[in-house]
C-alpha positions as a printed Julia matrix, in Angstrom:
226×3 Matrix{Float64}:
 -17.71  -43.37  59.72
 -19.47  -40.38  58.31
 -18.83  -38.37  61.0
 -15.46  -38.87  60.75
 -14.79  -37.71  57.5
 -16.73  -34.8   58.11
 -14.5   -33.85  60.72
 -10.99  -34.61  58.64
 -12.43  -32.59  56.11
 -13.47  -29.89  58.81
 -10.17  -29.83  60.21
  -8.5   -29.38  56.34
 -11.02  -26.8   55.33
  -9.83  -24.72  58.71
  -6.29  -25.71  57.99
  -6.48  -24.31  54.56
  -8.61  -21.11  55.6
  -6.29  -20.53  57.95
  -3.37  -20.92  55.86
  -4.89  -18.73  53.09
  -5.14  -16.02  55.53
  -1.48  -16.17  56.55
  -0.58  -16.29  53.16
  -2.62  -13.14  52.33
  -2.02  -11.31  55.47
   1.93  -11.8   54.47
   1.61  -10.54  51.21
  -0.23   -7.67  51.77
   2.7    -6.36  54.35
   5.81   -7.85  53.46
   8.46   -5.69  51.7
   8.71   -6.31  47.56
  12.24   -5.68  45.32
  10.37   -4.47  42.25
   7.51   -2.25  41.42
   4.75   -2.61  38.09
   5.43    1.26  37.5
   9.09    1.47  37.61
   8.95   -1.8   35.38
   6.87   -0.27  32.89
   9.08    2.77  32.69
  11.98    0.98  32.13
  10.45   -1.08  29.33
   8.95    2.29  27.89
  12.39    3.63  26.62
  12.74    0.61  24.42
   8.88    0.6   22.74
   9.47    0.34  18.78
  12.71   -1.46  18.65
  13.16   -4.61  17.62
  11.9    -7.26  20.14
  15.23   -9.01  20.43
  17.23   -5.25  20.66
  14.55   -4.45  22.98
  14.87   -7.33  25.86
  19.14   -7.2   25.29
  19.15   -3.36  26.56
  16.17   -4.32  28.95
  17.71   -6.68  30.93
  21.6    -5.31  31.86
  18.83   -1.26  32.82
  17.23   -4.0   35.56
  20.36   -6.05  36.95
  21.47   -2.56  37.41
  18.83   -0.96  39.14
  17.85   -3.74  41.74
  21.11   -5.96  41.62
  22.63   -8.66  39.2
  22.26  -10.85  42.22
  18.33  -10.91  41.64
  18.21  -12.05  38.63
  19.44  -15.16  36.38
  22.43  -14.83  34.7
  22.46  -15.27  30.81
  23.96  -18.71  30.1
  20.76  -19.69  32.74
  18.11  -17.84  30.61
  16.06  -19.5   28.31
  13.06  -19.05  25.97
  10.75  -22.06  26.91
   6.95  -22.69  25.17
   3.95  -21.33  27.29
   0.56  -23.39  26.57
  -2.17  -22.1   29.11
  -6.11  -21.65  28.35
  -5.72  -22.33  25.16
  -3.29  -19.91  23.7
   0.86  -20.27  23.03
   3.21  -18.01  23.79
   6.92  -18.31  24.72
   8.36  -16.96  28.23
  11.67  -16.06  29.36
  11.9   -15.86  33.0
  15.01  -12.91  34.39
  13.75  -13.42  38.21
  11.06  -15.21  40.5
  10.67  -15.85  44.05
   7.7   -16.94  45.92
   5.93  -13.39  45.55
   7.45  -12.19  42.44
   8.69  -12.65  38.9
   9.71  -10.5   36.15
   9.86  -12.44  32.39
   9.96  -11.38  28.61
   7.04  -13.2   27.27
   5.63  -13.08  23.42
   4.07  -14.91  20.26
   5.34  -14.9   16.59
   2.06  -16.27  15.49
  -1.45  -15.36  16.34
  -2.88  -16.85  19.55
  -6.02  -16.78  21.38
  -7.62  -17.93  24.86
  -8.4   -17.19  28.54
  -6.13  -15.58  30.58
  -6.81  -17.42  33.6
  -7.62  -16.57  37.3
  -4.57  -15.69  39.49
  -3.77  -15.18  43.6
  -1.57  -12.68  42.2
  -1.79   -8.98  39.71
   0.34   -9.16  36.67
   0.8    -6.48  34.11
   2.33   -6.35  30.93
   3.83   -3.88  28.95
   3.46   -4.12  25.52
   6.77   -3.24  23.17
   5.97   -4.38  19.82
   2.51   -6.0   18.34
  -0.78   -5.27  19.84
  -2.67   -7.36  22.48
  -6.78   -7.51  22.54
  -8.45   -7.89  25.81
 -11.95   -8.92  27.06
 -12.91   -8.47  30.2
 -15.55  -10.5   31.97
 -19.41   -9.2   32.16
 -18.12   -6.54  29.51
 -19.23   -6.68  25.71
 -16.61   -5.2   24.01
 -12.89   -5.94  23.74
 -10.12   -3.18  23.75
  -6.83   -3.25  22.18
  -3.76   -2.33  23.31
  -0.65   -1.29  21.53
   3.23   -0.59  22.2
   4.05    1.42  25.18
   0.63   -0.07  27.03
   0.47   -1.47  30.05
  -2.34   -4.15  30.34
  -2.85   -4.79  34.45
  -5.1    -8.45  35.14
  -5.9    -7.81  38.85
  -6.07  -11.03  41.89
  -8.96  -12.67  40.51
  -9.55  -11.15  37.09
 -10.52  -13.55  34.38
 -10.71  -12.23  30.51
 -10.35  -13.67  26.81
  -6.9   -12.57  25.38
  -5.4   -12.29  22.32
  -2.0   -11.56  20.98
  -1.45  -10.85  16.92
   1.61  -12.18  15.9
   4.84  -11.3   16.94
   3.59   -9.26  19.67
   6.8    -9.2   22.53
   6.66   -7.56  26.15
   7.88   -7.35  29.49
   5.9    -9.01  32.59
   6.0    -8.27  36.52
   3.63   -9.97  38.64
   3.35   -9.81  42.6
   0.9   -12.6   44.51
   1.69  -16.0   45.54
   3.55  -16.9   42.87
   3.7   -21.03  43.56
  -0.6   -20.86  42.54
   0.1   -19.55  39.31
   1.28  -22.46  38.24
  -1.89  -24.81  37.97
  -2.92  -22.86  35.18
   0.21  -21.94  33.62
   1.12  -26.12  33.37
  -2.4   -27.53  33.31
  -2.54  -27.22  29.17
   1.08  -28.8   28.75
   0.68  -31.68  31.23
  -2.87  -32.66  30.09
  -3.21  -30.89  26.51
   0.48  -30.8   24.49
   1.6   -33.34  27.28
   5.26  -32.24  26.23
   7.09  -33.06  29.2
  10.18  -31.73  28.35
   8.78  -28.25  28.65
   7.4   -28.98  31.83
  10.34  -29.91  32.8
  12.52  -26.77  31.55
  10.03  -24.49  33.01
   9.91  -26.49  36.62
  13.79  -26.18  36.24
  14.28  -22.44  35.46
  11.45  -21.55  38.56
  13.63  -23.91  40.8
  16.69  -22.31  40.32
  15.68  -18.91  40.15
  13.33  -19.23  43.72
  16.43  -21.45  44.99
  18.54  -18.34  43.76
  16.42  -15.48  45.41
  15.89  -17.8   48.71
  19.57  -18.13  49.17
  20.18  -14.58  48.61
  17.23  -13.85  51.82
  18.45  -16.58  54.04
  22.05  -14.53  53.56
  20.75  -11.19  54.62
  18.84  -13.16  57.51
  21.9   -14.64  58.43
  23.51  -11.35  58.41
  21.21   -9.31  60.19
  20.95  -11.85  63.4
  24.66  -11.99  63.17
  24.92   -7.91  63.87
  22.08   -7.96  66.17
């Protein structure tokens, strides 16, 4: 009886190991649609304005650059409450497939906690309010200001801190799907307000139903001509 479980959970530890490495192996070669830089350079221009000028000139630069198609169209965005490691912030999502996402995310009041450990590098840039970061095994924190761009790494973990009303753009690359533990964990078990849950499950469906459809057409496409 022993023996047996040893060897289900044998076969699921090489299933997942194996699956992990496909995953990675994928992401490290596969082709993406944006870029952190040219994100950051965009958002740049618009550092200093007000937060709500700044994402309505942000947004029409990007569906130009790398297609309306990619991205949600207004009636379908939404601001929507962000609790995760402790802190509260509020999110609205313009894109996200399975390896990327690029959302407006901010505070208007003061908020505090741990930025959590992703399979995926996100950076932000920062266009009004100031951000303090602490990185792990360091003893000092450093602050970060409008027109910064704060990169957390795969696997990073620091202590973060927004002051109040502190608004910026975020791109992040990585397997998108395993961000979501930590970004849901504090509303399903903390706030337990399952109405944002559901809003935010509803905006990632249709935008990665949205981007998917768009792939499977090029797909179709290309085999068509071939």
């Amino acid at each position: 009886m022993v023996c047996s479980c040893l060897v289900r959970l044998l076969k699921w530890a090489i299933v997942i190991a194996i699956a992990t490495f496909a995953i990675q192996f994928w992401l490290e070669t596969k082709t993406y649609l944006f870029d952190d830089a040219s994100i950051a350079k965009i958002a740049e221009k618009y550092v200093g304005l007000p937060h709500e000028e700044a994402f309505a000139k942000i947004t029409p630069v990007l569906r130009d650059k790398y297609g309306s198609e990619h991205f949600l169209q207004d009636d379908d965005m939404q601001w929507i409450f962000v609790n995760a490691g402790g802190w509260m912030g509020s999110m609205c999502l313009l894109h996200a497939s399975l390896t990327e996402y690029v959302l407006f995310f901010g505070t208007a009041v003061d908020t505090v906690g741990h930025s959590g450990r992703y399979w995926a590098n996100i950076s932000d840039t920062i266009l009004t309010g100031s951000f303090r970061q602490w990185k792990e095994g360091e003893l000092k924190s450093e602050v970060f200001k409008p027109g910064d761009t704060i990169v957390h790494v795969f696997g990073e973990a620091t202590a973060v801190q927004w002051s109040h009303d502190t608004w910026m753009i975020e791109y992040g690359r990585g397997f998108i799907p395993s961000t979501l533990g930590f970004a849901l964990a504090d509303t399903l078990f903390g706030t337990t307000d399952y109405m944002t849950l559901f809003y935010t499950l509803r905006i990632y469906s249709k935008a990665l139903l949205q981007e998917t459809m768009l792939v499977a057409n090029e797909w179709y496409h290309h085999v068509k001509e071939m």
